[in-house]
The first five atom37 places (N, CA, C, CB, O) and aatype in JSON, in Angstrom:
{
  "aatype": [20, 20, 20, 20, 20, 20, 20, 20, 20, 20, 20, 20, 20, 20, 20, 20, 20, 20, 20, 20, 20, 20, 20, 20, 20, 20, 20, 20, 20, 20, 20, 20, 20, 20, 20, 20, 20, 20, 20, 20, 20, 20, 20, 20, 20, 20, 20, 20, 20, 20, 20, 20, 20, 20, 20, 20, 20, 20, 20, 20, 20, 20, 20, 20, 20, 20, 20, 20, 20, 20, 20, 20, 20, 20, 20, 20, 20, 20, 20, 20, 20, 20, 20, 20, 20, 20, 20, 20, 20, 20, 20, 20, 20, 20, 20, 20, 20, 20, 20, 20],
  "atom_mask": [
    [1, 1, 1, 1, 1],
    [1, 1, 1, 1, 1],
    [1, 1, 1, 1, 1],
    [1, 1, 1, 1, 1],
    [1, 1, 1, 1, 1],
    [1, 1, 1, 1, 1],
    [1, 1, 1, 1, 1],
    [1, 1, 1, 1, 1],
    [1, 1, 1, 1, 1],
    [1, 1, 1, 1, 1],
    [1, 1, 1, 1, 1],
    [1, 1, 1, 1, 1],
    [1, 1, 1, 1, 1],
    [1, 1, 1, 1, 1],
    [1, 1, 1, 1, 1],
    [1, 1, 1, 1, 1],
    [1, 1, 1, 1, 1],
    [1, 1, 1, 1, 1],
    [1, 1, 1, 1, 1],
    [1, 1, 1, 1, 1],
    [1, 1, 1, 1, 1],
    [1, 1, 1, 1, 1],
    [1, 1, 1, 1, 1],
    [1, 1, 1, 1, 1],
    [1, 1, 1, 1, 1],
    [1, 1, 1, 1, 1],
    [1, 1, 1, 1, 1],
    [1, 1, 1, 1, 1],
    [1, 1, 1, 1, 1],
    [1, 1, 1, 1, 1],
    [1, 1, 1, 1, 1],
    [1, 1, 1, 1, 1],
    [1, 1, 1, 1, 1],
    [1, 1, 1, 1, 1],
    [1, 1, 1, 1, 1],
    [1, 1, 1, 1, 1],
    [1, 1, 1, 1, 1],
    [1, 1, 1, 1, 1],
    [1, 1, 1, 1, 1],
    [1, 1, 1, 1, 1],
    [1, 1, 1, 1, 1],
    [1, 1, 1, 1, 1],
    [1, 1, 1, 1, 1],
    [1, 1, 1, 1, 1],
    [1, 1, 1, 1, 1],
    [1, 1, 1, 1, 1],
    [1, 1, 1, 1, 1],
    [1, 1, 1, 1, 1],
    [1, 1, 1, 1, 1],
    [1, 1, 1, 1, 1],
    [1, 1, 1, 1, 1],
    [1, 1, 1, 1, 1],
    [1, 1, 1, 1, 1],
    [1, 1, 1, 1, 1],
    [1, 1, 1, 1, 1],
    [1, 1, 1, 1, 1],
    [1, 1, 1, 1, 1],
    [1, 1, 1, 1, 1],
    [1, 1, 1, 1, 1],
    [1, 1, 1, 1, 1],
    [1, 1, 1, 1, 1],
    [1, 1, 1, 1, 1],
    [1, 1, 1, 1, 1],
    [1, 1, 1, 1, 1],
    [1, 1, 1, 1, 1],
    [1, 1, 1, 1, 1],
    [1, 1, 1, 1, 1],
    [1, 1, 1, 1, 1],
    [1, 1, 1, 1, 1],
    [1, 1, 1, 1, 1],
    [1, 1, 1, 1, 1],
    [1, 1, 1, 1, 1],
    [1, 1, 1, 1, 1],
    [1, 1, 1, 1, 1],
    [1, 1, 1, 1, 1],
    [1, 1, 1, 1, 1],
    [1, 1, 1, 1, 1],
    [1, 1, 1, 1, 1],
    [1, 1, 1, 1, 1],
    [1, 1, 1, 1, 1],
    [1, 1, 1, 1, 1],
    [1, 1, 1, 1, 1],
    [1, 1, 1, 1, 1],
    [1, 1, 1, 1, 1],
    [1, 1, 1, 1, 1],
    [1, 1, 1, 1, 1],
    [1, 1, 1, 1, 1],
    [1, 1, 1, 1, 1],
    [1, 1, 1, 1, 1],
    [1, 1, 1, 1, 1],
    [1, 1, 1, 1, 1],
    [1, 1, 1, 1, 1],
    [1, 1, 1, 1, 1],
    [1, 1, 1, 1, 1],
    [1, 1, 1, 1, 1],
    [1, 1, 1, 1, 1],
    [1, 1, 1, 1, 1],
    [1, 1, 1, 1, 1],
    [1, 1, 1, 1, 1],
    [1, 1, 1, 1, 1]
  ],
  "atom_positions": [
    [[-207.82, -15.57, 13.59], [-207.96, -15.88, 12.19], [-208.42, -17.32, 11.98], [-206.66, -15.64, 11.46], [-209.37, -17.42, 11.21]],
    [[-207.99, -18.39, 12.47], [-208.23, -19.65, 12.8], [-209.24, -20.0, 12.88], [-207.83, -20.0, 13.64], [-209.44, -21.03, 12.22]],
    [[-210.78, -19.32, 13.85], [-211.75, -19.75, 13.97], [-212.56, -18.58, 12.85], [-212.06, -19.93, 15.51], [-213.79, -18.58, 12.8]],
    [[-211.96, -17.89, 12.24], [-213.16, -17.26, 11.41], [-213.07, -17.51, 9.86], [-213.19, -15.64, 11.64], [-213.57, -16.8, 8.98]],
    [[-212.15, -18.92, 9.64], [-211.86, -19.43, 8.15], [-212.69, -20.86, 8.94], [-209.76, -19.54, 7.36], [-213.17, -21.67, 8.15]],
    [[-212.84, -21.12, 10.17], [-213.58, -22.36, 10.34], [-214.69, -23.21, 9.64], [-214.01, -22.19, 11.25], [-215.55, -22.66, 8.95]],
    [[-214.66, -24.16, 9.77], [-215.95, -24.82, 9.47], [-216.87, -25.05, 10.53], [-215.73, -26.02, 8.91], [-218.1, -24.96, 10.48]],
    [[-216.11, -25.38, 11.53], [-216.64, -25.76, 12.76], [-215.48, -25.65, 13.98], [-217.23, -27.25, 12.57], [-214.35, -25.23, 13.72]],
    [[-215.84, -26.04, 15.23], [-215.17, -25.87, 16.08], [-215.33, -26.72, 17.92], [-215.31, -24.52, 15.88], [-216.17, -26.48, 18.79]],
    [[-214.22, -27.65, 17.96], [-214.38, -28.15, 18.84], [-213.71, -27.67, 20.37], [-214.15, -29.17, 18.36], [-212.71, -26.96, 20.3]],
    [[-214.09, -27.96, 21.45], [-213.47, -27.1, 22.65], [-213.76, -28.14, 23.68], [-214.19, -25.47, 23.02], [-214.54, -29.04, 23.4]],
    [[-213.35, -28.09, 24.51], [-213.94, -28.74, 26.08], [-213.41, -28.51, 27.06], [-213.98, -30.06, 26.32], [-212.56, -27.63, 27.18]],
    [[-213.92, -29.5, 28.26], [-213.06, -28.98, 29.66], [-213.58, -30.51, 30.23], [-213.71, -27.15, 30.76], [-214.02, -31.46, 29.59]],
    [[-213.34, -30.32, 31.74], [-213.65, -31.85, 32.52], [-214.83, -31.33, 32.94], [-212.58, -32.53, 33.88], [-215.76, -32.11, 32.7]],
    [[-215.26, -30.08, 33.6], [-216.83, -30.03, 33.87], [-217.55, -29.02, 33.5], [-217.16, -30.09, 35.13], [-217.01, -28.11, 34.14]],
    [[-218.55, -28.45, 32.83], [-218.96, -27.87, 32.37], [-220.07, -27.41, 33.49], [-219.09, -28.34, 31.24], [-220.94, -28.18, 33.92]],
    [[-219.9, -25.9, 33.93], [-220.52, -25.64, 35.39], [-220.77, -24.31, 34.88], [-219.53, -25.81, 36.95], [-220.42, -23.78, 33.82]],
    [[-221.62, -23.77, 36.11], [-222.12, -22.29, 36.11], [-220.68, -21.18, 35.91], [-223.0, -21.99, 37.79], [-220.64, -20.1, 35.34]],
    [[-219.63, -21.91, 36.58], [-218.86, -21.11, 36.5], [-217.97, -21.11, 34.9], [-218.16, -21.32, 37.74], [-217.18, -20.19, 34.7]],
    [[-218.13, -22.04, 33.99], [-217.82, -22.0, 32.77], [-217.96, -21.04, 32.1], [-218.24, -22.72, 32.26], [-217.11, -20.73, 31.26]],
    [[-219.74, -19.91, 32.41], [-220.26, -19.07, 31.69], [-219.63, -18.09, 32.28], [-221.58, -19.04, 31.56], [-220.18, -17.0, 32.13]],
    [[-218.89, -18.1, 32.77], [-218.11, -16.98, 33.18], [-216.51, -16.76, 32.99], [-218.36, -16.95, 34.47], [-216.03, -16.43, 34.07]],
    [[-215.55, -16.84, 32.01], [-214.79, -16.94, 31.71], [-213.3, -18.13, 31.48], [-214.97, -16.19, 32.11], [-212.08, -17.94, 31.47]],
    [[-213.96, -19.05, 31.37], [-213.47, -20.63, 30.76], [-213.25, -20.35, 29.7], [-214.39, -21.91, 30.7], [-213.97, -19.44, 29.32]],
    [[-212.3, -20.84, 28.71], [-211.94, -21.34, 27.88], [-213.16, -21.35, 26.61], [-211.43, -22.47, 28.46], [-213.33, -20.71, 25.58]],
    [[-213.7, -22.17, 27.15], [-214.76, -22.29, 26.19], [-215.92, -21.7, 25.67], [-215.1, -23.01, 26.38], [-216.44, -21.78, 24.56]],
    [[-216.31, -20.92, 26.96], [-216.89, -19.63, 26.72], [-216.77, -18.36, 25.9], [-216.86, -19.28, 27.55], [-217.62, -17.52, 25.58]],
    [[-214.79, -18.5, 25.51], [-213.9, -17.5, 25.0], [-213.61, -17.75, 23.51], [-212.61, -17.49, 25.82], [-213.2, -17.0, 22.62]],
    [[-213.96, -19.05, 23.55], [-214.0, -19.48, 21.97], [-215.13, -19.61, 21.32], [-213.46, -20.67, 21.71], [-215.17, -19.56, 20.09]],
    [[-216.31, -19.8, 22.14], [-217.59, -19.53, 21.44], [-218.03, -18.19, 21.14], [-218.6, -20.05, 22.13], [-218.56, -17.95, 20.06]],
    [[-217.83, -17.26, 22.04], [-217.98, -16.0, 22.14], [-217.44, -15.26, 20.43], [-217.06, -15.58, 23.58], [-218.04, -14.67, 19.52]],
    [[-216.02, -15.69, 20.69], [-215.48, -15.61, 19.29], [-216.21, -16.18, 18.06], [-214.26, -16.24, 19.31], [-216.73, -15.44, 17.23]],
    [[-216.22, -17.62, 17.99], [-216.66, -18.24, 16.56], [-218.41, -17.95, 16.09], [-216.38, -20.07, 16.71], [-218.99, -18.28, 15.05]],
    [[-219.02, -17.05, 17.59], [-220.33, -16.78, 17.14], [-220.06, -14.9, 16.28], [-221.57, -16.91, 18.81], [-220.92, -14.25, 15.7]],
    [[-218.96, -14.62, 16.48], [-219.26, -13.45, 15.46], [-219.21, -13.81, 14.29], [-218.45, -12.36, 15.49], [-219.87, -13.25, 13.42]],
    [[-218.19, -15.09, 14.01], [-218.26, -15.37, 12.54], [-219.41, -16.47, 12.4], [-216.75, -15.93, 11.93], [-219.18, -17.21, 11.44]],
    [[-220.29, -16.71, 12.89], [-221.43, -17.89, 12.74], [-220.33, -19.28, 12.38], [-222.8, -17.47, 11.16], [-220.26, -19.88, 11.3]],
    [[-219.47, -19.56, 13.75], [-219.53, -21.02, 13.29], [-219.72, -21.36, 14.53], [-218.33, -21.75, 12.5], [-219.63, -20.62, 15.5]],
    [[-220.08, -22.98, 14.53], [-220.79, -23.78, 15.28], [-219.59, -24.17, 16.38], [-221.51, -25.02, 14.4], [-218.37, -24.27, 16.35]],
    [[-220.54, -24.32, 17.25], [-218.71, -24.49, 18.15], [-219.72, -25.96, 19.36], [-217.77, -21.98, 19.66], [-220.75, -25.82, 20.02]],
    [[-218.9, -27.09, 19.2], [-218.91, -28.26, 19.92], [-218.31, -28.51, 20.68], [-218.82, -29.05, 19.5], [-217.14, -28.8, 20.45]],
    [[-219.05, -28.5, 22.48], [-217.79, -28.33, 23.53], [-218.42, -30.44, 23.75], [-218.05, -26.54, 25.51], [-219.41, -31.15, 23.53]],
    [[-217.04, -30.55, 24.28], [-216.46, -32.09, 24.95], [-216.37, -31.75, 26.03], [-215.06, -32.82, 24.55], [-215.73, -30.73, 26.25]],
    [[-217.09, -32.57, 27.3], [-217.07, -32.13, 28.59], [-216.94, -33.85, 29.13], [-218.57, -31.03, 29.09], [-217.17, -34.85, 28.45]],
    [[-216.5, -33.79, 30.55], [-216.42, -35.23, 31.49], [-217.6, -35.25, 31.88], [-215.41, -35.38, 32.81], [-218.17, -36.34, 31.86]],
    [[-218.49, -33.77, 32.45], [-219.6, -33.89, 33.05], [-219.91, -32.62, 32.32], [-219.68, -34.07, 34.62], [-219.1, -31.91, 31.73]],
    [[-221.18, -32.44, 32.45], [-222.08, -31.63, 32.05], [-223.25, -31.32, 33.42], [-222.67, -32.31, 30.69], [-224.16, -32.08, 33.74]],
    [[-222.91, -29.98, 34.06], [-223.5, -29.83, 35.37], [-224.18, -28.16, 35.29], [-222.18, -30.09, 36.68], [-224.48, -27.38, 36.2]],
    [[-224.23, -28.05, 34.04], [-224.7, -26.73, 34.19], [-226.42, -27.05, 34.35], [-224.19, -25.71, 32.77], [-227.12, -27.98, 33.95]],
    [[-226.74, -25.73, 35.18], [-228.32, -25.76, 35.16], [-229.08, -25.12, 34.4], [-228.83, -25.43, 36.16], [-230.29, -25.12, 34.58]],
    [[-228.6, -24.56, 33.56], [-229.1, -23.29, 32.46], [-228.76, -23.55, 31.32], [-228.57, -21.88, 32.62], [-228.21, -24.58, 30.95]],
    [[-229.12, -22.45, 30.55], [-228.63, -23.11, 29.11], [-228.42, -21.79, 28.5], [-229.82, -24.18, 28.16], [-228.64, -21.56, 27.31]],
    [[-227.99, -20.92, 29.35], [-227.48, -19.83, 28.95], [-226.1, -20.01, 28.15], [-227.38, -19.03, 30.09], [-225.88, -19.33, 27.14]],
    [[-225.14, -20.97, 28.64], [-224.61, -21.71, 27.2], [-224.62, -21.22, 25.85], [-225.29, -22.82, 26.96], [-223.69, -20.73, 25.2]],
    [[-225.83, -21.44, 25.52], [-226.2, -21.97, 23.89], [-225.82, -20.23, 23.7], [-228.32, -22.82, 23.33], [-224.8, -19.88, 23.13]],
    [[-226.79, -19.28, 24.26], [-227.07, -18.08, 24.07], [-225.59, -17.24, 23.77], [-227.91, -17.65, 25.3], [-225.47, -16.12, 23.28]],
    [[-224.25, -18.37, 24.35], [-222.97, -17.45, 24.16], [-222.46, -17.85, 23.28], [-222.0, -17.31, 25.08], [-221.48, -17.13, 23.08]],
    [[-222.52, -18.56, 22.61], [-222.31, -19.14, 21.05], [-221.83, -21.09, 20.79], [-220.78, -18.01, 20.38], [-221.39, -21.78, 19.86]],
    [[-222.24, -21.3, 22.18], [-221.95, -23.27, 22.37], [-223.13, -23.87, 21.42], [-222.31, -24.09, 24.46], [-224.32, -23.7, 21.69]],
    [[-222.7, -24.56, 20.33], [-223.99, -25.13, 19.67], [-224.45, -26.09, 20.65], [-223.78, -25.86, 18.2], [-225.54, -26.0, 21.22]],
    [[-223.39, -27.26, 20.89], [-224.2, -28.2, 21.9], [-223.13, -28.43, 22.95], [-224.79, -29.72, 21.21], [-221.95, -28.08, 22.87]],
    [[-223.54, -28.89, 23.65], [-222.71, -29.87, 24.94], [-222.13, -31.59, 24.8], [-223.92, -30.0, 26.25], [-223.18, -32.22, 24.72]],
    [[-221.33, -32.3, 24.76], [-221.63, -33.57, 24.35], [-220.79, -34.27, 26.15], [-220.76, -34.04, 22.39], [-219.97, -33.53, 26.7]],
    [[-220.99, -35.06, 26.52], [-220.36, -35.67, 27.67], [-219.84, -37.13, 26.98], [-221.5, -35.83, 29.03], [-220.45, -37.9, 26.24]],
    [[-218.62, -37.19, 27.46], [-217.86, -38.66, 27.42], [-218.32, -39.74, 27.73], [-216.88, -38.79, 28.11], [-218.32, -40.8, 27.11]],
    [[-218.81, -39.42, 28.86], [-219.21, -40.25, 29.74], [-220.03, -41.18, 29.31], [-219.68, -39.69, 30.64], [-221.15, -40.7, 29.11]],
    [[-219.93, -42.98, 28.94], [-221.01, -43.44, 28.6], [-221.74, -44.35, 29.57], [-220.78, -43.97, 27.5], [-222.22, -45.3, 28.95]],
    [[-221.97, -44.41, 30.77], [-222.17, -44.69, 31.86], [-222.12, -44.06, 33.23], [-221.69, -45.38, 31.81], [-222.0, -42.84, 33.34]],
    [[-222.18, -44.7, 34.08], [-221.77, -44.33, 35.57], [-220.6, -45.09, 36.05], [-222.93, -44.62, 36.6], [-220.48, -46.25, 36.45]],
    [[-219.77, -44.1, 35.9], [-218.29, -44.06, 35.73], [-217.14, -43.13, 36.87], [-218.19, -43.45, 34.26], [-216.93, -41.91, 36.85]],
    [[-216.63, -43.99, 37.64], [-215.98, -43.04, 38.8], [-215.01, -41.98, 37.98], [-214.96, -44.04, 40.05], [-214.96, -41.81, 36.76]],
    [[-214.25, -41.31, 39.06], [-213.77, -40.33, 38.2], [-211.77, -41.02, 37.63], [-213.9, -38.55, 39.37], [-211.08, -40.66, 36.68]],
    [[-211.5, -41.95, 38.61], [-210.44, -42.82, 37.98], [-210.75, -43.62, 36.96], [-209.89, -43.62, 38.82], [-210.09, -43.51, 35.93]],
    [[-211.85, -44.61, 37.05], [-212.01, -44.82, 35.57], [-211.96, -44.2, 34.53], [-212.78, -45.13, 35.34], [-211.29, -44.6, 33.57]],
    [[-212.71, -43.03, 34.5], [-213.34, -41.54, 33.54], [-211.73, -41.68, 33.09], [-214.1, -39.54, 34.58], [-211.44, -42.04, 31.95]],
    [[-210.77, -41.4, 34.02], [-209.26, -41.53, 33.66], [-208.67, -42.3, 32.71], [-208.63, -41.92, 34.6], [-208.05, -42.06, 31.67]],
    [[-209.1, -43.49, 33.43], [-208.2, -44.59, 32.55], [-208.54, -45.03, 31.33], [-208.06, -45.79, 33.15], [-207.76, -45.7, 30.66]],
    [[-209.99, -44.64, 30.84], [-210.73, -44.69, 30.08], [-211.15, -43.65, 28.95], [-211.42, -44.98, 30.73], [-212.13, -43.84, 28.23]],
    [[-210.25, -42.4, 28.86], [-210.59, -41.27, 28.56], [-210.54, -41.35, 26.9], [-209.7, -40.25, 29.3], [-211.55, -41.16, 26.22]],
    [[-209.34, -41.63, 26.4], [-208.82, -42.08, 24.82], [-210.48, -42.76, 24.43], [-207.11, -43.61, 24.77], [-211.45, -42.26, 23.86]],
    [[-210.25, -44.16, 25.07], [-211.85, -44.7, 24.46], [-213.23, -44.13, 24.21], [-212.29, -45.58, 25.21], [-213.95, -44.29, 23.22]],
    [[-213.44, -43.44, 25.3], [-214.81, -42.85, 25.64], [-214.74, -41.54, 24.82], [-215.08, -42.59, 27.33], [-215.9, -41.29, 24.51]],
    [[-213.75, -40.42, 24.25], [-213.43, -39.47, 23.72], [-213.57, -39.94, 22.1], [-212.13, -39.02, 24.31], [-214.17, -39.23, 21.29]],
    [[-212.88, -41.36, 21.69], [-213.13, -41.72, 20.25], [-214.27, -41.93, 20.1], [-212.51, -42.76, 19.72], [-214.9, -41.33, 19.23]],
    [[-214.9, -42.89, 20.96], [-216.37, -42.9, 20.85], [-217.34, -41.79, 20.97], [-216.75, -43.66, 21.69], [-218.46, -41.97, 20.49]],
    [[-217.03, -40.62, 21.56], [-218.16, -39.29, 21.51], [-217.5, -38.9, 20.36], [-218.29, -37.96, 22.87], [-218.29, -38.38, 19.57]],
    [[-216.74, -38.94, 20.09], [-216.12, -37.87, 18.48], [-217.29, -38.63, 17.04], [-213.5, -38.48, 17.89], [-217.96, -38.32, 16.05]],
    [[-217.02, -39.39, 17.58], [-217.24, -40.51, 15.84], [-218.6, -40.1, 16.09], [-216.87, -42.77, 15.65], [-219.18, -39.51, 15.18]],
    [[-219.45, -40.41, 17.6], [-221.04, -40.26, 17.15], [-221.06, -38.81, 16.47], [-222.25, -40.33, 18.6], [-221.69, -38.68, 15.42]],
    [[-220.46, -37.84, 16.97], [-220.62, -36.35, 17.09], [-220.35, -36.0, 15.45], [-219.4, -35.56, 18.31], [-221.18, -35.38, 14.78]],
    [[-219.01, -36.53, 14.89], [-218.9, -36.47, 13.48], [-219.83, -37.3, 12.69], [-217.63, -36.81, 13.12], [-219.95, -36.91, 11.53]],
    [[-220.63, -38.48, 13.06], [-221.74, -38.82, 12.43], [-223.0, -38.05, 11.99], [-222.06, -39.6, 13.06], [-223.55, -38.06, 10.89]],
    [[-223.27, -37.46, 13.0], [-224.66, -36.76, 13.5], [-224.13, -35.51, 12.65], [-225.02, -36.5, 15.45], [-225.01, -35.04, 11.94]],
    [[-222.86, -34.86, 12.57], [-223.08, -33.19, 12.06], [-222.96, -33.98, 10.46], [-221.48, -31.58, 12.66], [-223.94, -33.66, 9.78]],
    [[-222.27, -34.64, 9.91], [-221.7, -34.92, 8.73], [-222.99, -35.76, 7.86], [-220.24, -35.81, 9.01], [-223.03, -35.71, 6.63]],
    [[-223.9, -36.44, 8.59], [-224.84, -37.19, 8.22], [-225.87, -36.08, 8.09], [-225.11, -38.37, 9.14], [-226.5, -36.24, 7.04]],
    [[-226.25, -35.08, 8.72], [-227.11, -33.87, 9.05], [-226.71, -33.18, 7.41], [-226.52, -32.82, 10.75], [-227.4, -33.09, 6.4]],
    [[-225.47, -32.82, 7.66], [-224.62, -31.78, 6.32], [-225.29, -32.64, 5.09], [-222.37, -31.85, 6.24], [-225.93, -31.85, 4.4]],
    [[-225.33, -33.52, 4.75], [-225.9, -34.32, 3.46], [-227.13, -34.09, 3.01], [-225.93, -35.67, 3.61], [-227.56, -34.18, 1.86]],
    [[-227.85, -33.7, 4.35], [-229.11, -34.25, 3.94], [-229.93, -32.74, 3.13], [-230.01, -34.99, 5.54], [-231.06, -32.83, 2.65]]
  ]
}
């Protein structure tokens, strides 16, 4: 019920891989929010898929944390920061888009 009163919809994981399109999390919620047409925004650490068969299961986009080249303990210690900072661009870009 949750995702079909949505507006939108956010999801993620730490890597976003071939094996994602195959029963992850996120795959399970797009799958869902594309019967009701809502947009679904996955948050990933990495983004390693080679396809973009993705989009086709109901993922509007992909966004990565990551704002550099960043080990994976940093990626750690750093996660809060780098997560506020992809949110805010991500709510810029859909909310600035919605206006226009």
């Amino acid at each position: 019920r949750s995702i079909r009163v949505a507006d939108l919809v956010f999801t993620g994981e730490g890597m976003i891989d071939n094996q994602t399109l195959y029963g992850k999390t996120v795959i399970g919620v797009a799958e869902i929010a594309k019967k009701y047409d809502v947009p679904v925004y996955v948050i990933a650490g990495v983004d390693a898929l080679t396809t973009e068969e993705i989009y086709d299961k109901g993922v509007t986009a992909v966004f990565t944390i990551a704002d550099g080249a960043l080990t994976i303990e940093e990626s750690m210690k750093r996660t809060e920061e780098v997560m506020e900072k992809t949110m805010k661009n991500i709510c810029r870009t859909i909310f600035t888009t919605q206006r226009m």
